[in-house]
VEXDORO-23392 format. One record per residue: x, y, z of N, C-alpha, C, O in turn. Coordinates in steps of 0.2 Angstrom, whole numbers, plus 5000, padded with zeros to 4 digits. Example, Ala and Ser with C-alpha at 12.3 -4.5 7.8 and 13.67 -1.06 7.14 Angstrom:
((5066, 4972, 5039), (5062, 4978, 5039), (5066, 4984, 5039), (5071, 4983, 5042)) ((5064, 4989, 5035), (5068, 4995, 5036), (5064, 5000, 5039), (5067, 5006, 5040)) 
END
This chain:
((5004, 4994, 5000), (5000, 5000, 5000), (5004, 5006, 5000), (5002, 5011, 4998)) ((5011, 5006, 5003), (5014, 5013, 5003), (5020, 5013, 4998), (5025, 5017, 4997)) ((5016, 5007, 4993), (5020, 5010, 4987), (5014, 5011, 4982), (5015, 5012, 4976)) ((5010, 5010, 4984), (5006, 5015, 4980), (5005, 5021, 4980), (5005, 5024, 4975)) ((5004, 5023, 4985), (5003, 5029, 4989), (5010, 5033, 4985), (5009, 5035, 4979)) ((5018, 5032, 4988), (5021, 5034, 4983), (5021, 5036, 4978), (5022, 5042, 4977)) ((5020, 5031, 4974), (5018, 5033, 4966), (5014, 5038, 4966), (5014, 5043, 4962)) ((5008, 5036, 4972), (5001, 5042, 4966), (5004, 5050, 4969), (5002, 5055, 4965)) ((5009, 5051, 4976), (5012, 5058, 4978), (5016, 5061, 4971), (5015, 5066, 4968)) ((5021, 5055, 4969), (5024, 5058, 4965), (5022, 5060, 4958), (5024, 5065, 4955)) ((5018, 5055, 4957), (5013, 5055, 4951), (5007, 5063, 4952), (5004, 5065, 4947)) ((5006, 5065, 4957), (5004, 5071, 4959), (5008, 5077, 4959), (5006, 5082, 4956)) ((5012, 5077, 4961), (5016, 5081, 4963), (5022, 5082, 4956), (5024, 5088, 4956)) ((5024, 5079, 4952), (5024, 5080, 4946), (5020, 5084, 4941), (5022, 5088, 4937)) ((5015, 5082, 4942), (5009, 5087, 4937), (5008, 5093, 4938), (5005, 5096, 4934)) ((5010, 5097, 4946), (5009, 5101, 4945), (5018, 5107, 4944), (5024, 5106, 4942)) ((5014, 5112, 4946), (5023, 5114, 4945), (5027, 5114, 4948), (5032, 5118, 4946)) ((5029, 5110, 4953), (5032, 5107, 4957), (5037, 5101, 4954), (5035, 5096, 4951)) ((5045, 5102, 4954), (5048, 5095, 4952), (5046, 5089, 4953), (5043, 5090, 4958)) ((5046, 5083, 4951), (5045, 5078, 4955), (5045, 5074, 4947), (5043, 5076, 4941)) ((5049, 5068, 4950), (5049, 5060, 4942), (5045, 5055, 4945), (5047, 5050, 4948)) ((5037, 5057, 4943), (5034, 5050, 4944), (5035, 5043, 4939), (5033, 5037, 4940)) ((5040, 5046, 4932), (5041, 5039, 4929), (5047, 5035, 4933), (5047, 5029, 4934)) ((5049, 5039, 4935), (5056, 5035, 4939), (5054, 5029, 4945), (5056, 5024, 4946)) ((5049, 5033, 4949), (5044, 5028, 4952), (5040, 5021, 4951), (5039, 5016, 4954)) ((5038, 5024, 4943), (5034, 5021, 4942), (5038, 5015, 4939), (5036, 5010, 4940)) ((5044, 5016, 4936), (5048, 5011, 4932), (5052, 5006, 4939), (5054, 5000, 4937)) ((5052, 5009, 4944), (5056, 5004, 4949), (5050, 5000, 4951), (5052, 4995, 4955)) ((5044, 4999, 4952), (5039, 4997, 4955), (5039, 4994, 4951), (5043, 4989, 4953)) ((5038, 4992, 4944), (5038, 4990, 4939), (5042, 4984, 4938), (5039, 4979, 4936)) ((5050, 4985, 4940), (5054, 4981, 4940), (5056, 4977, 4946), (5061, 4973, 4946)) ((5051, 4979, 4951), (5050, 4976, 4958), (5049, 4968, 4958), (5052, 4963, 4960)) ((5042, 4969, 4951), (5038, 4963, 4952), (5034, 4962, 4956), (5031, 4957, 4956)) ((5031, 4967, 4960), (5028, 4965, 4967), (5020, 4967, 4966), (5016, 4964, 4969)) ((5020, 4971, 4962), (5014, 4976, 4959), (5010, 4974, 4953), (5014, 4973, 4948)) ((5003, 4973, 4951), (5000, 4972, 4945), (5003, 4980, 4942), (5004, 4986, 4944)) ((5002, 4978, 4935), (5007, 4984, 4928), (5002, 4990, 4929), (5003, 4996, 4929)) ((4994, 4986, 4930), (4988, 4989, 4928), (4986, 4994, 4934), (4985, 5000, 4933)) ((4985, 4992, 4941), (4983, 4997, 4944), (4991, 5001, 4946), (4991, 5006, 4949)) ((4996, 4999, 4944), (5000, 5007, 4944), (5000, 5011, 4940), (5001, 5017, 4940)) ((4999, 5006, 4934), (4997, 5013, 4929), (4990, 5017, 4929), (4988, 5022, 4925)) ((4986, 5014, 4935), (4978, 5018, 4937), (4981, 5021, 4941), (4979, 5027, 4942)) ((4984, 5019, 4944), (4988, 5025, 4952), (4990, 5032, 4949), (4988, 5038, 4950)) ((4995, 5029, 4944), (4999, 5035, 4942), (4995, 5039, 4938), (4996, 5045, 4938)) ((4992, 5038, 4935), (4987, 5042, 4931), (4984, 5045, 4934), (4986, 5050, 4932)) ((4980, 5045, 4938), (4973, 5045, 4944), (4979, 5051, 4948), (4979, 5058, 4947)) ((4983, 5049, 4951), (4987, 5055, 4955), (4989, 5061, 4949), (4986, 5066, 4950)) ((4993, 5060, 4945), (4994, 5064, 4938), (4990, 5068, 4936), (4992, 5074, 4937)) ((4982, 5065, 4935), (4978, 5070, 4932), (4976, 5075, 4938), (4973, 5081, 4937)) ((4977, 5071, 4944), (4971, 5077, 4949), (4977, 5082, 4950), (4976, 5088, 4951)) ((4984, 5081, 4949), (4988, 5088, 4950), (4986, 5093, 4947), (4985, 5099, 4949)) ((4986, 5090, 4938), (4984, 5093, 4934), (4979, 5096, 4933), (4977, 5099, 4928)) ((4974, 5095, 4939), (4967, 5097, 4941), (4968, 5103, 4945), (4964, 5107, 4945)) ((4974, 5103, 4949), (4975, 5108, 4954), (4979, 5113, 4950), (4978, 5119, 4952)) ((4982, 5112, 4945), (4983, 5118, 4940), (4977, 5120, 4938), (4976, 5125, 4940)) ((4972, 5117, 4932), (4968, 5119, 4930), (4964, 5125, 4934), (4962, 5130, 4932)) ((4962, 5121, 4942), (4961, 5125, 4948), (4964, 5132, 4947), (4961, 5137, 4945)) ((4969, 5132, 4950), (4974, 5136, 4950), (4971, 5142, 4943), (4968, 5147, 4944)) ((4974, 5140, 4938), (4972, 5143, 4932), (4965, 5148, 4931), (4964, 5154, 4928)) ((4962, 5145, 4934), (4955, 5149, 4935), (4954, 5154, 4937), (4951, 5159, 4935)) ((4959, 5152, 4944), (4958, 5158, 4950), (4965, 5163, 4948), (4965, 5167, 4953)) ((4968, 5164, 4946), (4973, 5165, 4944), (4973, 5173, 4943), (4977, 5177, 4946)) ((4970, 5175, 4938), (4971, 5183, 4936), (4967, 5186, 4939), (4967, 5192, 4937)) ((4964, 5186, 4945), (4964, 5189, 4949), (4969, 5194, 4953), (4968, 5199, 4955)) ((4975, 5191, 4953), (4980, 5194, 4957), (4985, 5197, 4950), (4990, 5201, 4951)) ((4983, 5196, 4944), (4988, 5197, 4940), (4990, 5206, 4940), (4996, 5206, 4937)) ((4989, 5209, 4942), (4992, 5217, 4945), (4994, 5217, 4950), (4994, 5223, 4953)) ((4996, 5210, 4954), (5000, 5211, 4961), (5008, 5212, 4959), (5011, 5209, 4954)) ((5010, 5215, 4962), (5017, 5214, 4963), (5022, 5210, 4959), (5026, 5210, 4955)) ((5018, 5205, 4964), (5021, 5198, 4968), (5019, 5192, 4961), (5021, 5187, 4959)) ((5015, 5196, 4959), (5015, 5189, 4953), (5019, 5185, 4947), (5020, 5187, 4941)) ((5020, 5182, 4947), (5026, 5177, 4943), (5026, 5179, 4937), (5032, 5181, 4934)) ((5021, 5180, 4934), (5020, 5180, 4924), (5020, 5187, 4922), (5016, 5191, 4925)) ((5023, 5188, 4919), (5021, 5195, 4913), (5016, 5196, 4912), (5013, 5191, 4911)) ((5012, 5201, 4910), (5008, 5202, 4906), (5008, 5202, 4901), (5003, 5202, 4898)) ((5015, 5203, 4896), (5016, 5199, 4890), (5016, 5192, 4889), (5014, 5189, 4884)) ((5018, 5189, 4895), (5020, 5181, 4896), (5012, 5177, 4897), (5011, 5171, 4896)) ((5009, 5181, 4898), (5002, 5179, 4899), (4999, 5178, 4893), (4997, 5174, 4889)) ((4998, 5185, 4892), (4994, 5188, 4883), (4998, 5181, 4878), (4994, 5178, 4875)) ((5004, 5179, 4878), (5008, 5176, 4875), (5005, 5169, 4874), (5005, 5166, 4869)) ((5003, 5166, 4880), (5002, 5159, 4883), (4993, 5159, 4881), (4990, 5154, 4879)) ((4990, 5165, 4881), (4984, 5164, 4881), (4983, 5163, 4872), (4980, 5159, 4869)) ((4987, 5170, 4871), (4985, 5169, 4861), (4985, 5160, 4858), (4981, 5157, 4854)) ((4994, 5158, 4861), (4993, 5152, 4860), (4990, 5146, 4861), (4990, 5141, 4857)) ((4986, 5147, 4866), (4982, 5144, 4867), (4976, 5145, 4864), (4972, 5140, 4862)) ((4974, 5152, 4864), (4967, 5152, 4859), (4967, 5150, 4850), (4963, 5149, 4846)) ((4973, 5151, 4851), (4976, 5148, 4841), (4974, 5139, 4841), (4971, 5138, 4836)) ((4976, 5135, 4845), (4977, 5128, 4846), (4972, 5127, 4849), (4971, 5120, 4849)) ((4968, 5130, 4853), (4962, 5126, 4856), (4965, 5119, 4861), (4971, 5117, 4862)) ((4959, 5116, 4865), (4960, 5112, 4869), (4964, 5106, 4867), (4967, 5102, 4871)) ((4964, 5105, 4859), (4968, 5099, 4857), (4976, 5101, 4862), (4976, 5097, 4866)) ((4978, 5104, 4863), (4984, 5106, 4867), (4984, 5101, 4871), (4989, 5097, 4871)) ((4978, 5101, 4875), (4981, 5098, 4883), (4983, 5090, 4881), (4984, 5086, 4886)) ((4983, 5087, 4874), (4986, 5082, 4873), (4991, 5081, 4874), (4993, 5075, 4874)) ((4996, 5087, 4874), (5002, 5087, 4874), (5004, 5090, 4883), (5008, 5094, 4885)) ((4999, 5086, 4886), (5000, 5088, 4892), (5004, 5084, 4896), (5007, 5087, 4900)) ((5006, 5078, 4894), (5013, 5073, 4898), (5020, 5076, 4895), (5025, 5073, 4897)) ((5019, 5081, 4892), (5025, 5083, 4889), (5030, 5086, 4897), (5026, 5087, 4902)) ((5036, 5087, 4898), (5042, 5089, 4900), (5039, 5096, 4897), (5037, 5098, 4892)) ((5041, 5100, 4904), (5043, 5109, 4904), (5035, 5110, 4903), (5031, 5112, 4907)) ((5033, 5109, 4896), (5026, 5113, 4894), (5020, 5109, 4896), (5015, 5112, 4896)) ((5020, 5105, 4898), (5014, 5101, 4899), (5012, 5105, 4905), (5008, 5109, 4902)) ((5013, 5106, 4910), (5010, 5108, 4918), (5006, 5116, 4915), (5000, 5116, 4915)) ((5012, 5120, 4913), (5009, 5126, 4912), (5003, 5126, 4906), (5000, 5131, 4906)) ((5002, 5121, 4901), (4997, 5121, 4897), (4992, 5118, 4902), (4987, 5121, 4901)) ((4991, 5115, 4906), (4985, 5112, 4912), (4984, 5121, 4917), (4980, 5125, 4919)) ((4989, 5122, 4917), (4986, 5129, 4921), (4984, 5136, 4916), (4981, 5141, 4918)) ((4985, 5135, 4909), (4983, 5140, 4906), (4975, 5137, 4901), (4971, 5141, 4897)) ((4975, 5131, 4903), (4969, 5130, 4900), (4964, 5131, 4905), (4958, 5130, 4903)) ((4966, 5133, 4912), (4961, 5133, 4918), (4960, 5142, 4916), (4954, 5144, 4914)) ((4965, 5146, 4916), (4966, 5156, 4913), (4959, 5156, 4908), (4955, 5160, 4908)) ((4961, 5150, 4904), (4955, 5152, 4897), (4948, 5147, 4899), (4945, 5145, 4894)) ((4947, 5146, 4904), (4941, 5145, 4906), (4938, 5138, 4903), (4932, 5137, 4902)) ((4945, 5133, 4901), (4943, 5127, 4897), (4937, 5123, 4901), (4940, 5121, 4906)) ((4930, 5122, 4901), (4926, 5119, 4904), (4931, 5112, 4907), (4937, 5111, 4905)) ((4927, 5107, 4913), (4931, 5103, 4916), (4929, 5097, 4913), (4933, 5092, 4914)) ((4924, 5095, 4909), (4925, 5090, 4908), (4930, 5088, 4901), (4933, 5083, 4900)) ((4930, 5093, 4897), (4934, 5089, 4890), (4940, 5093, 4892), (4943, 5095, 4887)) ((4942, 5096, 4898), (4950, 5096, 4902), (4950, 5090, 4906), (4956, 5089, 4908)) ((4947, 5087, 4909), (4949, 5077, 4910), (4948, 5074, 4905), (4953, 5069, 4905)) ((4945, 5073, 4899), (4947, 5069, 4899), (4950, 5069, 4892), (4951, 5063, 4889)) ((4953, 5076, 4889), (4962, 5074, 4887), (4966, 5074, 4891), (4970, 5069, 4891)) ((4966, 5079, 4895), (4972, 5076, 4900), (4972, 5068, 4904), (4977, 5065, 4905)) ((4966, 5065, 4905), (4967, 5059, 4906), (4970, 5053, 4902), (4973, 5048, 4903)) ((4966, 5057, 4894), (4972, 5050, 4890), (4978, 5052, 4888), (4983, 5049, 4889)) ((4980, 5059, 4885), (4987, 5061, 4888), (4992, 5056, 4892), (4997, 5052, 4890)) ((4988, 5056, 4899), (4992, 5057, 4904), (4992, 5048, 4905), (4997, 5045, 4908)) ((4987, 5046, 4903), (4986, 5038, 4906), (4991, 5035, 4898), (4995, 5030, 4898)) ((4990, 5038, 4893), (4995, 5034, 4887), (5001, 5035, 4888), (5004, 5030, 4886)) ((5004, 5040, 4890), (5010, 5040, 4894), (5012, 5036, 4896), (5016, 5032, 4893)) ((5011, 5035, 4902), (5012, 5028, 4908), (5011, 5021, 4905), (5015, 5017, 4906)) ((5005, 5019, 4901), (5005, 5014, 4898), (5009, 5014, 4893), (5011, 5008, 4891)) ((5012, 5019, 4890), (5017, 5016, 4884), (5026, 5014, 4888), (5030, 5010, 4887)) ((5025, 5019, 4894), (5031, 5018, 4897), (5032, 5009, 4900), (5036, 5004, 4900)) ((5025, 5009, 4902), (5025, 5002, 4909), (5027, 4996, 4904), (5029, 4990, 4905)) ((5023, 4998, 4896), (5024, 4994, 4889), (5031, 4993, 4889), (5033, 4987, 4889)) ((5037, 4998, 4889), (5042, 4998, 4887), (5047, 4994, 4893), (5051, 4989, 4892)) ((5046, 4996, 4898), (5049, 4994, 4904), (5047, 4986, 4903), (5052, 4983, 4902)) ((5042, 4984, 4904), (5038, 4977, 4904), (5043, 4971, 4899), (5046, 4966, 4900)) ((5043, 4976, 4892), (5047, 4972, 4887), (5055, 4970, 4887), (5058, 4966, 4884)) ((5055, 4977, 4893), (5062, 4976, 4893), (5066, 4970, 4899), (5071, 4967, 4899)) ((5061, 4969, 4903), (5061, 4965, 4908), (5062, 4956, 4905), (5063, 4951, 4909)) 
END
């Protein structure tokens, strides 16, 4: 059980913008032997997507503070992420397991007000084809 748990923090805590290598866990559990392929790639996914929920989250409530200070993003940096996003539309968030861009495309489709249901469920197969092609690779490699 507390290598599931594992998995699903890192697999959490990866999606958002926070570091973390949920494939790294997921590939040693993997090679444990100890764990079915299948509920850790439901672990990882299931953890993955709700970070990616807490960005979306996040995204929503976001421009509100945008004339603070303290806020991270430019207002060019912003204008920038949002055109490109209104140019590519939701298909985006498929390239949501991507490294670097993936996290911030989950938190700028929360800015553009992407309704929640077709922001789960690309980011769920996104994020679940991911993991399944990885657990494929590792499996074969075993």
């Amino acid at each position: 059980m507390i290598s599931y748990l594992g998995l699903w923090l890192a697999a959490f805590t990866a999606a958002t913008l926070l570091p973390a290598q949920s494939e790294a866990v997921l590939t040693a559990l993997l090679i444990s032997g100890k764990h079915s392929a299948a509920v850790l790639i439901a672990v990882a996914t299931f953890g993955n997507v709700l970070g990616s929920l807490v960005n979306w989250w996040l995204g929503r409530s976001v421009l509100r503070w945008q004339s603070a200070r303290w806020f991270p993003v430019s207002g060019h940096q912003l204008d920038r992420a949002q055109g490109w996003y209104r140019r590519y539309g939701r298909w985006t968030l498929l390239g949501s397991w991507l490294p670097v861009v993936g996290d911030p495309l989950t938190l700028v489709a929360g800015v553009m007000k992407e309704p929640l249901l077709p922001f789960l469920l690309l980011v769920t197969c996104a994020k679940g084809l991911r993991y399944v092609v990885l657990a494929g690779l590792v499996l074969a490699w075993l």
